[in-house]
N, C-alpha and C positions, 0 to 999 in steps of 0.2 A: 533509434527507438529501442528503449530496452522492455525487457523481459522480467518481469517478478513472479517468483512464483511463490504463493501462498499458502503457510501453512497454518491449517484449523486443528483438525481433527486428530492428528494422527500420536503413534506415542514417539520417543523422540528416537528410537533402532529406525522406524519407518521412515521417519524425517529423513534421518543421514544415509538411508537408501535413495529415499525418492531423489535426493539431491544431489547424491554419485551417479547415478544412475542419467539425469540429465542436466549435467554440470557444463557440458558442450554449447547448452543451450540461455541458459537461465544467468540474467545478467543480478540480479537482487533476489536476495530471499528474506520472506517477512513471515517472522517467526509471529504469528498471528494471533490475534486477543486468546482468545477461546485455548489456546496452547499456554500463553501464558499464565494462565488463571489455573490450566491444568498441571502445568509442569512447575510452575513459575520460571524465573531470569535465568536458572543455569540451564537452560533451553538454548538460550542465547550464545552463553559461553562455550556450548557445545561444537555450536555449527559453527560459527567462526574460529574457532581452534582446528576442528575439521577440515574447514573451507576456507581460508583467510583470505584466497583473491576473494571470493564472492563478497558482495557488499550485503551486509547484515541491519534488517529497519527489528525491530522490537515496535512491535503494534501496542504499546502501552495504551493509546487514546487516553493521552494525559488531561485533564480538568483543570485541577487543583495542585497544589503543590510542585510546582513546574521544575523548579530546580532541583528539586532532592529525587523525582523521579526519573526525570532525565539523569544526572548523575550517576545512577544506579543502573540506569540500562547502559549506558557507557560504558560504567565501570564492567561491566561483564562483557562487554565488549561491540556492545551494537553500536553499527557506524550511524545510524540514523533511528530516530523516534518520532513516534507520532504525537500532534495532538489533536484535540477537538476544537473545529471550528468554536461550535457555542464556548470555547475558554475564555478568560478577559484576555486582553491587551498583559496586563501583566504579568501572569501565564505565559505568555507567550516570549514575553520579553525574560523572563528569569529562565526559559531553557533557552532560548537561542542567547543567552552568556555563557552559559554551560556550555552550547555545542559551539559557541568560538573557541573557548578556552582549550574546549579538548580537541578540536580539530574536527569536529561530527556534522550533521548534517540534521533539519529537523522539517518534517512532515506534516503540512494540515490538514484533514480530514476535513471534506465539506458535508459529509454526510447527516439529513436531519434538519438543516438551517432552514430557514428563510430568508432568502436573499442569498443566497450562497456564493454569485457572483460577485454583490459590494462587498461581503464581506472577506473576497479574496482578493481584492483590489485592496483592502486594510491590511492584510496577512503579508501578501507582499511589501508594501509599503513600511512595513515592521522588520521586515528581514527573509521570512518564511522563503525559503527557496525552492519546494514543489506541494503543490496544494493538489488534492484527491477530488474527484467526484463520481457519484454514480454513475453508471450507464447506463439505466433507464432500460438496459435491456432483461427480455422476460420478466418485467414489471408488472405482477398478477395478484398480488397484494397478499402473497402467501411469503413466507420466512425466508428468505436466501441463501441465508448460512448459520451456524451455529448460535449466531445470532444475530436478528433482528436489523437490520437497518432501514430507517425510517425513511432513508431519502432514496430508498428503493420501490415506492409503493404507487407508483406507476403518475405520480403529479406532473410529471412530463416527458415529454418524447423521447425515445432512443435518442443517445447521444446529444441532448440537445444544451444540456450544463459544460459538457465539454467542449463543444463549438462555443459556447459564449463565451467559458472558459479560455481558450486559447486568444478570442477575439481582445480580453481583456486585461490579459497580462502582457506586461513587460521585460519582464526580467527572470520572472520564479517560470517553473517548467509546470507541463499538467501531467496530469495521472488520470488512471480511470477503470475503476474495478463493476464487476457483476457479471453474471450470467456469460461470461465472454468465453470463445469455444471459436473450434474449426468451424464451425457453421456461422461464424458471424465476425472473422475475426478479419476481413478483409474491409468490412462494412465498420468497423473502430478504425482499422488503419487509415482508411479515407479521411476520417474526422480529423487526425493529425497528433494525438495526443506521444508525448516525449516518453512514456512508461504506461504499459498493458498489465495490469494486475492480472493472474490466471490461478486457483487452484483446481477445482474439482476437475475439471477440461484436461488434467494432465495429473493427479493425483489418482482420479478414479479411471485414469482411461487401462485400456486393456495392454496398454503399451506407452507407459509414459513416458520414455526418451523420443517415442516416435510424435506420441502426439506433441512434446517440447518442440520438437527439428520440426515439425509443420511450421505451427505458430510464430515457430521463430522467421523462418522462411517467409513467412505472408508480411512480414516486419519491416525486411531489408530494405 
């Protein structure tokens, strides 16, 4: 079970601390929308020049234009890209020829959908090789993170996208971001999900290498 740790907020000195800092611990780092939009892509190229074991996602949540953004986050160096469930089929199809060609890996976000189950039964069946979903957990119908995610807003149970999730792939891996924390991160691992997304749980804690090695620990 790996480890992502999420970056929003921070500028990008802070980034390459938080990241040395618990490097021990942290199998993916996802250089995160909201960082993007702030720093743009040489965000990207930072931490993977810094970091190059670590595997590098570039949180694009690509739409449109599928291959020229993916290309672009590759080319700076991200092993892997997201995109958004609601994208067409061919979208999805023109980055996942990108990330064969370069060797890269690419991301579905289910966050926001309806149906988000069938339609990762489609993603897969297209190539997609790890698909995201919320975790329903502290779903209060308040803001989550810098921004917004819709499929955060409490339409179902804890954990409950991701057990159907796992129920109903074959081949792609799951993921599973929100609110996730030493208070709750025993109660994800149970569920079974292949990658635990974590920022503020270890970006805000008083001791982020410490609260990393928890979380990682509850993982094993």
């Amino acid at each position: 079970m790996r480890l992502q740790l999420t970056l929003d907020a921070l500028r990008l000195e802070d980034c390459l601390d938080l990241i040395l800092d618990t490097r021990d611990y942290v199998d993916v780092v996802e250089v995160g929308y909201p960082l993007l939009v702030e720093e743009g892509l040489s965000v990207v190229r930072h931490v993977k020049h810094a970091f190059p074991d670590k595997v590098v996602l570039a949180d694009a949540k690509v739409f449109h234009s599928g291959g020229y953004v993916a290309r672009k986050c590759f080319d700076y160096g991200a092993d892997a890209v997201s995109v958004l469930g609601l994208a067409s089929n061919q979208t999805f199809d023109a980055v996942l020829r990108v990330a064969e060609m370069m060797g890269r890996r690419v991301v579905g976000d289910l966050a926001g959908m309806e149906g988000p189950l069938c339609r990762a039964v489609e993603l897969e069946a297209l190539g997609v090789g790890e698909l995201v979903v919320p975790s329903g957990l502290g779903a209060d119908g308040h803001e989550l993170s810098a921004v917004s995610d819709v499929g955060e807003e409490g339409a179902f149970a804890p954990l409950e996208l991701l057990r159907g999730l796992n129920e109903c792939l074959t081949s792609a891996q799951s993921a599973v971001v929100g609110h996730i924390g030493l208070d709750n991160i025993a109660q994800v691992v149970a569920a079974g999900p292949a990658c635990v997304l974590v920022g503020r749980a270890i970006a805000q804690a008083d001791d982020p290498r410490a609260a990393a090695a928890r979380l990682k620990a509850q993982m094993a």
